[in-house]
C-alpha positions in Angstrom: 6.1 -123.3 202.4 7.7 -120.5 204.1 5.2 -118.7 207.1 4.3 -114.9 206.4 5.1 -112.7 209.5 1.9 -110.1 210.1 2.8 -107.5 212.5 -0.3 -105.4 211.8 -2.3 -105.4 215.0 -5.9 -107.5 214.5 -7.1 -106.3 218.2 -9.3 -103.3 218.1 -9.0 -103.5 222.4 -5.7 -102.6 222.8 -4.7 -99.6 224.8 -3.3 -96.0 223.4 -0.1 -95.2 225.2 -0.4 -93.4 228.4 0.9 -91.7 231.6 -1.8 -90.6 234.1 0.8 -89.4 236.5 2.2 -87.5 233.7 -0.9 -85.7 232.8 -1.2 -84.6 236.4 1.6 -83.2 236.8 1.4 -81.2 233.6 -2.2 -79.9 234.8 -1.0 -79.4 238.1 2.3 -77.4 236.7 -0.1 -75.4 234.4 -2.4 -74.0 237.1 0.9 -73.0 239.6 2.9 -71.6 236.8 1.6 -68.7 235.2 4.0 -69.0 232.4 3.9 -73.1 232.1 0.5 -72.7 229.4 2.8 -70.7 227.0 6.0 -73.2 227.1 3.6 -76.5 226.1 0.3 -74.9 224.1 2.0 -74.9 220.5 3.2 -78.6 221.3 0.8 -80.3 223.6 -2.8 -80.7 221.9 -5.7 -81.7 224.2 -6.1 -85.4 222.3 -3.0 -86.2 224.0 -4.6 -86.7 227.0 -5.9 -90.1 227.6 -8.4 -89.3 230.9 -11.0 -87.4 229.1 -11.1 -84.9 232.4 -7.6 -84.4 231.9 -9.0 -83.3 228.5 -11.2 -80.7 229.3 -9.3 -79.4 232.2 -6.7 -78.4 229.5 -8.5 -77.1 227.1 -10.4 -75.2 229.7 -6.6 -73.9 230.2 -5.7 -73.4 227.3 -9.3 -71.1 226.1 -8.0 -68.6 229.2 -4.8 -68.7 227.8 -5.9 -67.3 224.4 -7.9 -64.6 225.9 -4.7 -63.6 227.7 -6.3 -64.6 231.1 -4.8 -66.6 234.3 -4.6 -70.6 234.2 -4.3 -70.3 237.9 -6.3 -73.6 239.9 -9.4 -70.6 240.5 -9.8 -69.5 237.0 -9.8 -73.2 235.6 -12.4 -74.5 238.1 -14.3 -71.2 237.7 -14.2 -71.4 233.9 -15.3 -75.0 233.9 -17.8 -74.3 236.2 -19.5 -71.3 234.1 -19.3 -73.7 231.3 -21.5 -76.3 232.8 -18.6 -78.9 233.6 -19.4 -80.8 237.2 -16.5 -79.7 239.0 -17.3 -81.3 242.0 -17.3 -84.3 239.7 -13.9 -83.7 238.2 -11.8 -83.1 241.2 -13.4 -86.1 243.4 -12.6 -88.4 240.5 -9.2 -87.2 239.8 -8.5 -87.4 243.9 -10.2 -91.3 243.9 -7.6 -92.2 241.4 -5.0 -90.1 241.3 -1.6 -91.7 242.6 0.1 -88.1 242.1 0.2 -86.7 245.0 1.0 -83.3 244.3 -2.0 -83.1 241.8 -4.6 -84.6 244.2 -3.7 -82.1 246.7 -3.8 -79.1 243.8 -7.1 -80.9 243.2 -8.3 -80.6 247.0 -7.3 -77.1 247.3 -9.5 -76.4 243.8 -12.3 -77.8 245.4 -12.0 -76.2 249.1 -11.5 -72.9 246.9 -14.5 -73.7 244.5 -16.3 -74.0 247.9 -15.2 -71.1 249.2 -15.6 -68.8 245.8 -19.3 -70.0 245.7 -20.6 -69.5 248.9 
């Protein structure tokens, strides 16, 4: 008796594909680029991200976007903000683990700006 191969997965705790750096450095790209929303919105859909911060930091990005306003790191924070999203929240997390660089200082700056923009 021959031994049927199953290559269906049986583990429902396996993890999705993923890139954490990459997701930062898209974020970061979109709020320093004012252009970078309209080269990756018809292609990159907000399920794609894996960190569900990352999530709503896009789509945050992407609702400006559509009412033709700036994705810049102000306007994000400030939309999230108005929207009941804890910021402060946000950015300390995505500092605490981020291994990007460049996006945990994009990060610090929102948050020094946040700072700033409410006081």
């Amino acid at each position: 008796m021959t031994e049927q191969l199953n290559f269906q997965s049986t583990t429902v705790d396996r993890l999705p594909p993923q890139n954490i750096e990459a997701e930062e450095a898209i974020l970061g790209g979109i709020m320093l680029d004012p252009e970078a929303i309209a080269r990756v919105c018809d292609r990159l859909i907000p399920e794609a991200f894996y960190i569900s911060s990352h999530k709503d930091i896009y789509q945050a990005a992407l609702r400006l976007h559509t009412q033709s306003r700036p994705t810049d790191l102000l306007s994000v924070t400030s939309w999230l903000t108005k929207h009941k999203y804890n910021v402060k929240n946000f950015v300390t997390s995505s500092l605490n683990n981020s291994k990007n660089f460049f996006f945990g200082l994009v990060l610090g700056l929102a948050l020094v700006a946040l700072v700033l923009y409410l006081s």
